[in-house]
Backbone of each chain as ProteinMPNN parsed JSONL, in Angstrom:
{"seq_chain_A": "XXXXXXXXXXXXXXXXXXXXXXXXXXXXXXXXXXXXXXXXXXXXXXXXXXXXXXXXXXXXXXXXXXXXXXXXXXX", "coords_chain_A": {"N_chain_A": [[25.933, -27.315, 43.493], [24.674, -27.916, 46.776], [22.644, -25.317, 48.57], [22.465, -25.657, 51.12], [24.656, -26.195, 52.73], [26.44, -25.441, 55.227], [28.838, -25.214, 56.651], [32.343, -25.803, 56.611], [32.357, -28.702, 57.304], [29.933, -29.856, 57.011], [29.567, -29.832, 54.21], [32.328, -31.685, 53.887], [30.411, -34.012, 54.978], [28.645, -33.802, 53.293], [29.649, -34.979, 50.902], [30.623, -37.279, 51.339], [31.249, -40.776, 49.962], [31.111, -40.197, 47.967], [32.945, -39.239, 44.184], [36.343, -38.637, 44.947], [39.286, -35.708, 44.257], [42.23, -36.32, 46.01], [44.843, -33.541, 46.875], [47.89, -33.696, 47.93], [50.301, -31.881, 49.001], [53.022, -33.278, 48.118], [52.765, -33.086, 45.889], [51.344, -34.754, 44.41], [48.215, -36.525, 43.637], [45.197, -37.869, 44.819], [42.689, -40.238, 43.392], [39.615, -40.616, 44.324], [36.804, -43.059, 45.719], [35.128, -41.432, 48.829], [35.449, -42.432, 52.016], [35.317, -41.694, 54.12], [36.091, -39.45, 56.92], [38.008, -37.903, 59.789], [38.299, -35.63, 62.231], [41.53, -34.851, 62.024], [41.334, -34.783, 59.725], [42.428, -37.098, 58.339], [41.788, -39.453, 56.265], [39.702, -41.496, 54.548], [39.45, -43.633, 51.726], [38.463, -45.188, 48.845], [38.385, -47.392, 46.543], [40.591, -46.146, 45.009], [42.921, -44.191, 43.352], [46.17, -43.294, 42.31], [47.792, -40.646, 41.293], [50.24, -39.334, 39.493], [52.038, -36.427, 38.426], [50.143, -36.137, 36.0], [49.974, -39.409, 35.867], [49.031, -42.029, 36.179], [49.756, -44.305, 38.743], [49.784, -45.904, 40.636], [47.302, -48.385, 42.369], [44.86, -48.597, 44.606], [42.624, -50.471, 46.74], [41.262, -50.257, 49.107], [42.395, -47.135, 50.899], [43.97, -45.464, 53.143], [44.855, -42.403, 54.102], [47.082, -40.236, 55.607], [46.538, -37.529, 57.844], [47.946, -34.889, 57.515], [49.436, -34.5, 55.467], [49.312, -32.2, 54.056], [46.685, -31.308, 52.784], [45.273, -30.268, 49.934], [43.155, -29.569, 48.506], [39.613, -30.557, 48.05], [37.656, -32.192, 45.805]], "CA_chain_A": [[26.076, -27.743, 44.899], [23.388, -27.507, 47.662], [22.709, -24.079, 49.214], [22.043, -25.995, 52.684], [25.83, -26.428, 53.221], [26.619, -23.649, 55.661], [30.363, -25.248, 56.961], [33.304, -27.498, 55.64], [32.45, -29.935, 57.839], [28.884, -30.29, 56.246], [30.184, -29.782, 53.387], [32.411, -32.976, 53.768], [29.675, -34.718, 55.382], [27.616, -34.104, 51.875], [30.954, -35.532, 49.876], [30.896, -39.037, 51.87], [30.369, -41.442, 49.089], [31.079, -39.45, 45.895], [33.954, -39.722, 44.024], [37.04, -37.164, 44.83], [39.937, -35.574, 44.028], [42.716, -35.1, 47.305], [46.064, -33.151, 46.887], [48.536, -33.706, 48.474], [51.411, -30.652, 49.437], [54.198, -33.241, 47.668], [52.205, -33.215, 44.306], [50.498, -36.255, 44.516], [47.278, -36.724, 44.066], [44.27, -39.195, 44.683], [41.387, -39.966, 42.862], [38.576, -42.074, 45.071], [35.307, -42.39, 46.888], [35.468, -40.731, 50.046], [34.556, -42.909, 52.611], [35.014, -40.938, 56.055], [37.144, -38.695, 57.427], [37.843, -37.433, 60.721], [39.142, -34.016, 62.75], [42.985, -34.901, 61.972], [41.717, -35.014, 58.236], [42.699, -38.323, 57.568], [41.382, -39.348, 54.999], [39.731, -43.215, 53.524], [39.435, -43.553, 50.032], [37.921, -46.523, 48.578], [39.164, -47.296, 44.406], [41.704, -45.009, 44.816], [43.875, -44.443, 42.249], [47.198, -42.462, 42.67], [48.53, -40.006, 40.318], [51.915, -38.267, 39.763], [52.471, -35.771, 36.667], [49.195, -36.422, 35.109], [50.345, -40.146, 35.211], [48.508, -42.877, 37.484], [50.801, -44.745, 39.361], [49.314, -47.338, 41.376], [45.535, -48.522, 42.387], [44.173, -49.139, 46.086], [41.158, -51.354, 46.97], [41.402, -49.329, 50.01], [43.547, -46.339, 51.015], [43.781, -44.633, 54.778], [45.589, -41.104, 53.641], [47.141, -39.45, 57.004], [46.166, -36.348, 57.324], [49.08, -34.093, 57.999], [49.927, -34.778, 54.405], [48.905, -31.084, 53.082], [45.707, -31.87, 51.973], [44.635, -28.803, 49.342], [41.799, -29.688, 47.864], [38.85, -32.169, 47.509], [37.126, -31.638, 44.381]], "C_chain_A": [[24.902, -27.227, 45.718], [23.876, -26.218, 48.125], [22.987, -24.183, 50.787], [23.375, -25.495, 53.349], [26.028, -24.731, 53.855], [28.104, -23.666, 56.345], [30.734, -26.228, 56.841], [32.702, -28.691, 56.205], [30.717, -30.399, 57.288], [28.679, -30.333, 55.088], [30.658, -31.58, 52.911], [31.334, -33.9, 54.15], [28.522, -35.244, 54.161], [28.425, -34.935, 50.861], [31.15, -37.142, 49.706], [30.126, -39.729, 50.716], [30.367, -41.083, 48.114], [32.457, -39.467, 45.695], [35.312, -38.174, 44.441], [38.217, -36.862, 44.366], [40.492, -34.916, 45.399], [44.286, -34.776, 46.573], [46.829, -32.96, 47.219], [49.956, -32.321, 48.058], [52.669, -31.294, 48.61], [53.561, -33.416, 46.054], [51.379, -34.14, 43.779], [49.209, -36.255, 44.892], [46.306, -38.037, 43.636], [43.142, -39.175, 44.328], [41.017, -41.149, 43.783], [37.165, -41.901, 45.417], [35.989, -42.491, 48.45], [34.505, -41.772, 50.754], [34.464, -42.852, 53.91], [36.485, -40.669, 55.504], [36.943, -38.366, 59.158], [38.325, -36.015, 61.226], [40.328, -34.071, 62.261], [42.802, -34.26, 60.103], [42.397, -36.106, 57.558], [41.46, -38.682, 57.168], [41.1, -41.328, 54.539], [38.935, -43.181, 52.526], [38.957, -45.064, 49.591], [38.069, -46.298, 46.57], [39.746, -46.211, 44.433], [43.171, -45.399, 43.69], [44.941, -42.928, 42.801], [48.17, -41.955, 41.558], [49.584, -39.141, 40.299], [51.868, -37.903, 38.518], [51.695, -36.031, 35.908], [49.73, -38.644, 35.003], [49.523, -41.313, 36.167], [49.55, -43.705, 37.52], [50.785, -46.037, 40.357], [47.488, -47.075, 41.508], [45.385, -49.139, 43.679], [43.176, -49.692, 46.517], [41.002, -50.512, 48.027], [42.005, -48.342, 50.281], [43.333, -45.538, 52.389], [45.401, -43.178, 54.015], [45.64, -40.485, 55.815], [47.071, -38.044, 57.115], [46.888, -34.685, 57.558], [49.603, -33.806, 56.864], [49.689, -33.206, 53.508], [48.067, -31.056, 52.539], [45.269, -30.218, 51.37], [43.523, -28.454, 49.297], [40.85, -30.898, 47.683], [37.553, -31.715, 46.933], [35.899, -32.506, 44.212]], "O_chain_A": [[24.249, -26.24, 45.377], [25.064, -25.897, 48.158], [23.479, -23.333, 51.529], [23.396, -24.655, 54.249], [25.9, -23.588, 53.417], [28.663, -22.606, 56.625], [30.157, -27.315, 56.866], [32.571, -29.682, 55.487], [30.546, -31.618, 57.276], [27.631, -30.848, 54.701], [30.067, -32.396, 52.203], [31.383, -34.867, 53.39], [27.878, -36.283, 54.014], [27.805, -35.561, 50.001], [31.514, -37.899, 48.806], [28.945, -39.545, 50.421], [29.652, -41.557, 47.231], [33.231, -39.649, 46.635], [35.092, -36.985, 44.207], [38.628, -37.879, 43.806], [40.072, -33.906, 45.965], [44.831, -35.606, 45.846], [47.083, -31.768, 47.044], [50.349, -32.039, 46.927], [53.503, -30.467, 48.241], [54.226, -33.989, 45.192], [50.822, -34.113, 42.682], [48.849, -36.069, 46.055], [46.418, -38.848, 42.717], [42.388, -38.292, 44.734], [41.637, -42.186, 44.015], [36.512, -40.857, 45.407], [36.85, -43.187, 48.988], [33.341, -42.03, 50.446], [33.842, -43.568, 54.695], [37.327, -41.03, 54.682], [35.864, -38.565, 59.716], [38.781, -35.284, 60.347], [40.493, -32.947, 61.788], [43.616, -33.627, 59.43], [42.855, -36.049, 56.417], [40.357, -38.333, 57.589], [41.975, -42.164, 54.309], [37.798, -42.708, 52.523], [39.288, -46.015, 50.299], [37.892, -45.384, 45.765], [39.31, -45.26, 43.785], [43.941, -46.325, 43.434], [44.593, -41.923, 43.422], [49.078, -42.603, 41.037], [49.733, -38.249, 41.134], [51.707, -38.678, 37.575], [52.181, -36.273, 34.803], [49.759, -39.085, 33.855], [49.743, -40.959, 37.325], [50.255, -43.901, 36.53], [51.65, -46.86, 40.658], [46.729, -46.206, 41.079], [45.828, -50.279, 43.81], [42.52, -48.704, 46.847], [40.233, -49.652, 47.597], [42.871, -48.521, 49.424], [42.25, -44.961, 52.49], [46.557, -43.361, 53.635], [44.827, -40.402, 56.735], [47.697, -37.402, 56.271], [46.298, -33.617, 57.721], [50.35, -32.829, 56.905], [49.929, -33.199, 52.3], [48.317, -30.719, 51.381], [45.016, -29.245, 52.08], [42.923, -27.486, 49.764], [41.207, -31.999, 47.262], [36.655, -31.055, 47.455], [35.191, -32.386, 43.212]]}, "seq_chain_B": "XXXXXXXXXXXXXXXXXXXXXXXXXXXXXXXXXXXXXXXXXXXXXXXXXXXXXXXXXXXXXXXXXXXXXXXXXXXXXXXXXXXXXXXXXXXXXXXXXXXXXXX", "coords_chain_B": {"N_chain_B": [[16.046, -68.254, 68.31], [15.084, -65.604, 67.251], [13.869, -64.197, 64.292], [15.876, -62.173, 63.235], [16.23, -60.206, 61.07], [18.039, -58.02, 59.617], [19.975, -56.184, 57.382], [23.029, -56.939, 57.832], [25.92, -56.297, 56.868], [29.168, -57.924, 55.94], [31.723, -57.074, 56.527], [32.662, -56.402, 59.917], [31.221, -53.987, 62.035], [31.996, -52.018, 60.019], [33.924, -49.606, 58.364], [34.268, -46.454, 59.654], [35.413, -44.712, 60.316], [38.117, -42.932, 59.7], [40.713, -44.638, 60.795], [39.725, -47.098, 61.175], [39.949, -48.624, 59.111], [42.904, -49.107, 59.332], [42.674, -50.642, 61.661], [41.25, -52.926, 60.789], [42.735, -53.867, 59.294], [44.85, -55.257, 60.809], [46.908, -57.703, 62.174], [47.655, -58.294, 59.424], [48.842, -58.243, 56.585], [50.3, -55.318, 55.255], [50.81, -52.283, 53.051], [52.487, -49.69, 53.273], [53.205, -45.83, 52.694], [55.627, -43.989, 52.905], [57.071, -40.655, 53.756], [59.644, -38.967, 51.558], [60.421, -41.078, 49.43], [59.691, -43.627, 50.237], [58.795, -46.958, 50.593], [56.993, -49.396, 52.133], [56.375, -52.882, 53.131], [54.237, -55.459, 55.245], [53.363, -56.985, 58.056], [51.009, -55.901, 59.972], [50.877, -55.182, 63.068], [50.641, -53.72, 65.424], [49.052, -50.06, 66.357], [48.933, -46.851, 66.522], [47.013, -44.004, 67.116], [48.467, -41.736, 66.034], [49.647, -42.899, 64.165], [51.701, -44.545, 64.091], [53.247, -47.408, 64.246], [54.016, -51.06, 64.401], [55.33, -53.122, 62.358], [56.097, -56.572, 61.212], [58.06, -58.867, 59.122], [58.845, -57.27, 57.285], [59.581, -55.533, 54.312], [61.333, -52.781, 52.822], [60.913, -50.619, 50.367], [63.527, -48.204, 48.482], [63.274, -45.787, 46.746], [65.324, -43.952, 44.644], [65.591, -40.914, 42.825], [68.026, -40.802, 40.254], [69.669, -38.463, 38.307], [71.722, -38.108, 35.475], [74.048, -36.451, 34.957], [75.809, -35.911, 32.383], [74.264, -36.85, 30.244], [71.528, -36.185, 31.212], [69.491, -37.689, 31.954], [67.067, -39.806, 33.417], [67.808, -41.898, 36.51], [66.343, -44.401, 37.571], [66.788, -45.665, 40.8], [66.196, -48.652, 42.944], [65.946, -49.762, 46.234], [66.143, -52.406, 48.526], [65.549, -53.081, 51.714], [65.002, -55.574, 54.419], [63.541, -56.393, 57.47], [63.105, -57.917, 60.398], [61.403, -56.987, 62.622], [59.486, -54.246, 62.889], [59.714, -50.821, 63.889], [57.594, -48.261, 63.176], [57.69, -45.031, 62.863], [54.637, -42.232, 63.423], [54.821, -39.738, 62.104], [55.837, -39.99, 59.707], [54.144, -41.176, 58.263], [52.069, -41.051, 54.65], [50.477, -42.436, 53.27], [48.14, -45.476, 54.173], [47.764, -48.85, 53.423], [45.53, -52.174, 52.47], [47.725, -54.217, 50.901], [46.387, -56.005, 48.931], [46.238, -55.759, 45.268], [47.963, -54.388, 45.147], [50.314, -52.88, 43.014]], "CA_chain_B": [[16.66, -67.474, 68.284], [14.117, -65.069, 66.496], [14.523, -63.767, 62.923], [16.646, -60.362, 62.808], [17.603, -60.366, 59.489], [18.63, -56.528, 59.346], [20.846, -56.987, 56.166], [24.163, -56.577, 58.156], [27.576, -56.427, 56.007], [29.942, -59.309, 56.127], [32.544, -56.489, 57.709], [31.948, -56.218, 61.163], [31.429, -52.423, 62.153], [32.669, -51.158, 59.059], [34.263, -48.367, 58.572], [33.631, -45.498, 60.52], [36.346, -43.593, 60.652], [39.816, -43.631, 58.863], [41.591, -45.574, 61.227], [39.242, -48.224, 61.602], [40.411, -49.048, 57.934], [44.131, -49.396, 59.979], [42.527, -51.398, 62.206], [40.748, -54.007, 60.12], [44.456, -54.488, 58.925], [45.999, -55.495, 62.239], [47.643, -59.258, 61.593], [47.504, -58.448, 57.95], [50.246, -58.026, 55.51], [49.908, -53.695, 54.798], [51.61, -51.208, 52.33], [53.158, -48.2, 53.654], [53.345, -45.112, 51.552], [56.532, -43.018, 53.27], [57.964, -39.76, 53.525], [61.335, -39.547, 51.027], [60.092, -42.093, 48.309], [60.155, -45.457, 50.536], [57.785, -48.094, 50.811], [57.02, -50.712, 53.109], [55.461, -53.759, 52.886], [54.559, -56.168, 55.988], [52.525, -57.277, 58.74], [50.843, -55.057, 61.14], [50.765, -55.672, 64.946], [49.695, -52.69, 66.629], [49.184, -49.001, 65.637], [48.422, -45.685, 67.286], [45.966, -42.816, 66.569], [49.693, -41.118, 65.554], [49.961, -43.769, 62.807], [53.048, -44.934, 64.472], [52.984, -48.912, 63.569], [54.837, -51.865, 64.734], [55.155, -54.141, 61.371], [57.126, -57.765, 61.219], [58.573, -59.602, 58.372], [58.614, -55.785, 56.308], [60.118, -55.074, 52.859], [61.596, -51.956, 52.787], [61.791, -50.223, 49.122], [64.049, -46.636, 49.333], [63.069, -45.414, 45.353], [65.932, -42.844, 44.068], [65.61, -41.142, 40.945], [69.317, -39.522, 40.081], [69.717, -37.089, 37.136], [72.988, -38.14, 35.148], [74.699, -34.778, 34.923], [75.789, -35.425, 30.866], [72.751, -36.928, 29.617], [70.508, -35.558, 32.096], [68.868, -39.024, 31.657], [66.81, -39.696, 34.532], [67.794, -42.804, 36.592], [65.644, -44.812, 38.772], [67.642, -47.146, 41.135], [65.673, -48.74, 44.323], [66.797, -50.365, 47.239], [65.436, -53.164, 49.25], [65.888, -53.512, 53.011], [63.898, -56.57, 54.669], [63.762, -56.288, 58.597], [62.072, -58.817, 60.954], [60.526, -57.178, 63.226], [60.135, -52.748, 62.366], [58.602, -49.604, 64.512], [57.666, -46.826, 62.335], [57.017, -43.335, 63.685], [54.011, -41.713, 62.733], [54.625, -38.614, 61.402], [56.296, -40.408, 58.315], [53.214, -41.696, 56.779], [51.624, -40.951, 54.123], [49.076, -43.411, 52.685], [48.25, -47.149, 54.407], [46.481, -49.938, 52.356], [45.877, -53.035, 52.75], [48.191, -54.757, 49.922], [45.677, -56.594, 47.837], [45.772, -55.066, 44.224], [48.994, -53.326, 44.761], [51.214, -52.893, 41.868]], "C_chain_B": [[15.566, -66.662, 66.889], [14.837, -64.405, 65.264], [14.714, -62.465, 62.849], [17.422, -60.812, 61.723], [17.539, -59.107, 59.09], [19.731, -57.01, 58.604], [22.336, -56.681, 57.003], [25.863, -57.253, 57.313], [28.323, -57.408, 57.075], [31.032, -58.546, 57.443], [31.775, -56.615, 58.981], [32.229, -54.81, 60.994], [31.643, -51.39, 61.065], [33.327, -50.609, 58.892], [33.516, -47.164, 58.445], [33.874, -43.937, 60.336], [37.431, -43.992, 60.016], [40.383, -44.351, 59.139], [40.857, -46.949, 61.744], [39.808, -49.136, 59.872], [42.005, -49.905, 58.405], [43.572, -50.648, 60.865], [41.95, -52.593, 61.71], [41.394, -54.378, 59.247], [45.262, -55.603, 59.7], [45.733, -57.292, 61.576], [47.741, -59.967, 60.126], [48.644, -57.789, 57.278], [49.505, -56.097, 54.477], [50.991, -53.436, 53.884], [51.306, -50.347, 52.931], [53.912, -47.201, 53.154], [54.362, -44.003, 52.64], [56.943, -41.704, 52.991], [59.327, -40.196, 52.855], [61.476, -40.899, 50.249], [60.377, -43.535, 49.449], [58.546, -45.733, 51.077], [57.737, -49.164, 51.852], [55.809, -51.978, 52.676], [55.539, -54.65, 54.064], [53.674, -56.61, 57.125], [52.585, -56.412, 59.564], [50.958, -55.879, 62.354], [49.986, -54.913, 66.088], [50.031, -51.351, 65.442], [48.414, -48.296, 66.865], [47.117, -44.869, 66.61], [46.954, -41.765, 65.512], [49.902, -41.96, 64.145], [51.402, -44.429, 62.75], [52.405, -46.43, 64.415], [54.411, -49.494, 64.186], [54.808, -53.101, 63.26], [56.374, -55.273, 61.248], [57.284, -58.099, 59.544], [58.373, -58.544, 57.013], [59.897, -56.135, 55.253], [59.984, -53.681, 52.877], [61.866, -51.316, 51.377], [61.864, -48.782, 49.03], [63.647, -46.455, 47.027], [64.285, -43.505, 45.522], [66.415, -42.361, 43.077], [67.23, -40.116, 41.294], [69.554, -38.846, 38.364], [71.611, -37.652, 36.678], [73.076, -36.762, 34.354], [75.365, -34.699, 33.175], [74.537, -35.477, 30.47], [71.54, -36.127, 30.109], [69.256, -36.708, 32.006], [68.397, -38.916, 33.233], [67.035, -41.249, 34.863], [67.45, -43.612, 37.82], [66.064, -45.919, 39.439], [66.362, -47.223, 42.622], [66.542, -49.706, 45.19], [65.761, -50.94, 48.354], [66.23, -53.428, 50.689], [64.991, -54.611, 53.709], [64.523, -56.108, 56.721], [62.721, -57.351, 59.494], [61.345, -58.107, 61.756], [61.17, -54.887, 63.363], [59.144, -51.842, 63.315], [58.517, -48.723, 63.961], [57.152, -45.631, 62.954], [55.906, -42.577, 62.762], [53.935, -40.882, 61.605], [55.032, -38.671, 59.894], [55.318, -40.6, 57.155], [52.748, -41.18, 55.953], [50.077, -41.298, 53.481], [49.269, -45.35, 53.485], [47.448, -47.824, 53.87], [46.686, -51.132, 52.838], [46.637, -53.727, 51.066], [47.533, -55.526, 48.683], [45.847, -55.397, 46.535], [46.952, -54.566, 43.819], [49.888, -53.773, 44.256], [53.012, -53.063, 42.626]], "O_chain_B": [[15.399, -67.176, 65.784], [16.035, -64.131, 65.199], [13.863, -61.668, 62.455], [18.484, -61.383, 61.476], [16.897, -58.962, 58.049], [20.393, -57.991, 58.942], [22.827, -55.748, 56.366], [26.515, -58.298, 57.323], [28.224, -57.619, 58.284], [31.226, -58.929, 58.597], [30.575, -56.865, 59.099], [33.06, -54.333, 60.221], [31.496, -50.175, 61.195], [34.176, -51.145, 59.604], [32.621, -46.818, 57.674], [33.3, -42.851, 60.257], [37.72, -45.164, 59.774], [40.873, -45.07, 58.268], [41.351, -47.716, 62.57], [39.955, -50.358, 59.861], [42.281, -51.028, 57.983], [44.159, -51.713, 60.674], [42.268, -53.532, 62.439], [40.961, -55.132, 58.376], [46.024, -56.49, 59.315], [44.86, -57.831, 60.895], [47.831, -61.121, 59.706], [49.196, -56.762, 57.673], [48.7, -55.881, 53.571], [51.983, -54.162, 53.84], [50.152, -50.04, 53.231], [55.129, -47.36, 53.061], [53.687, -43.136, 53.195], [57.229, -41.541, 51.805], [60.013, -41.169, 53.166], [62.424, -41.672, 50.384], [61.313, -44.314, 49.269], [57.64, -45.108, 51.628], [58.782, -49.669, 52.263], [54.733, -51.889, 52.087], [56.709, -54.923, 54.332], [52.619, -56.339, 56.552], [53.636, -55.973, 60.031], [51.113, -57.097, 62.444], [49.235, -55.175, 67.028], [50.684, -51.33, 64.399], [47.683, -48.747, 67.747], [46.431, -45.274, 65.671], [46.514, -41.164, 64.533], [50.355, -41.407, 63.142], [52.06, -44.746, 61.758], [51.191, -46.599, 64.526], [55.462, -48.892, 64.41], [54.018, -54.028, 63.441], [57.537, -54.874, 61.192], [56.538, -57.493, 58.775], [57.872, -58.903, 55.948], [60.886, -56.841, 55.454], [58.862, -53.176, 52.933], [63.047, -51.394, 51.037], [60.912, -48.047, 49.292], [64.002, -47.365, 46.277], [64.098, -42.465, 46.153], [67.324, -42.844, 42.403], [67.48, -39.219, 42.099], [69.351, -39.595, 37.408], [72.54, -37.559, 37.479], [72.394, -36.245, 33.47], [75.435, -33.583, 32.661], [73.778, -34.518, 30.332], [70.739, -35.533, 29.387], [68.087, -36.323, 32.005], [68.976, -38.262, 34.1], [66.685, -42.055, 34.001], [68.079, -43.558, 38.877], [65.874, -47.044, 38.977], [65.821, -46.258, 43.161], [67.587, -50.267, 44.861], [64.87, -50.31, 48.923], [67.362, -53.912, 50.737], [63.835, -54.349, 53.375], [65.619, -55.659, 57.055], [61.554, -57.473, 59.123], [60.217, -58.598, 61.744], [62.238, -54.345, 63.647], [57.955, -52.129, 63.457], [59.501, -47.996, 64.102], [56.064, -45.557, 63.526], [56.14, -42.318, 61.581], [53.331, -41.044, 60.545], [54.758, -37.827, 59.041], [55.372, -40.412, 55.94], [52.864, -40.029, 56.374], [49.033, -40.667, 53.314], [50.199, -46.144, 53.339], [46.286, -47.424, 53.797], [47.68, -51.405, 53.51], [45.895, -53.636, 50.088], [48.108, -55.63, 47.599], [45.603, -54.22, 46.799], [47.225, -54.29, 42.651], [50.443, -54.807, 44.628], [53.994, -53.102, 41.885]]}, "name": "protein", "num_of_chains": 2, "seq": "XXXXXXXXXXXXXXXXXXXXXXXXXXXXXXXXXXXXXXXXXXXXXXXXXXXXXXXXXXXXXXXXXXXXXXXXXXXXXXXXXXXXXXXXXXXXXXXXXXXXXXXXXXXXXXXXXXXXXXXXXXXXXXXXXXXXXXXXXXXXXXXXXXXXXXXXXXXXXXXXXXXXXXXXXXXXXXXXXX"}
């Protein structure tokens, strides 16, 4: 990872456009490209795929994630 | 009318921001990923910054898995509600898409 990054929010700003992993607080998580976010932390995902228990579960051409949702991690 | 041909995408504006994704929904048939396993399916109308939504001619599906207490079999029953015309409160959502693709 770059050294530049000096806070999350440039951080995410380096992320836009690569592929990620988010986690949601009920176990659920999404694989996608990140394609903005805002302050709330919502969240749009572009080929998002949605996994439960190691299992994918559906597939999104788009996806708007709200961002209240527990977000853990984006990998 | 002089030649600006700056390659500009078919979208208008794009997306920007998350909820412009919501918004380049509006009079379009969405999926709505709920709190408490339920689904929606249905036309937008309006929407907030809250993610509170007004959707018409919705499909409601309530997904409940129950555990049979000999077997311990797991059993997945759902339940369809249809409503003409639905207001959802924000704080419920989860995930909004637009329906193309979805399983």
């Amino acid at each position: 990872m770059q050294s530049q990054e000096r806070s999350p929010t440039e951080f995410l700003n380096n992320v836009i456009g690569r592929p990620v992993l988010v986690k949601l607080n009920s176990g659920v998580d999404y694989r996608g490209i990140l394609s903005c976010l805002d302050g709330y932390m919502n969240i749009a995902l572009e080929q998002t795929e949605e996994w439960v228990n190691g299992q994918l579960k559906n597939k999104y051409g788009d996806a708007f994630i709200r961002g209240n949702n527990g977000i853990k991690s984006i990998l | 009318m002089t030649e600006e041909t700056h390659t500009a995408p078919v979208e208008p504006a794009a997306v920007e921001e998350p909820l412009d994704l919501v918004r380049l929904s509006l009079d379009e048939r969405i999926y709505v990923k709920l709190r408490g396993d339920r689904e929606l399916r249905g036309k937008l109308h309006a929407y907030d910054g809250h993610l509170n939504m007004v959707l018409s001619e919705v499909e409601e599906t309530i997904t409940v898995v129950e555990i049979n207490e000999e077997t311990y079999e797991e059993v997945i029953r759902t339940q369809k509600k249809t409503s003409e015309m639905l207001f959802v409160r924000g704080d419920g959502v989860i995930l909004v898409s637009p329906p193309v693709r979805t399983g």
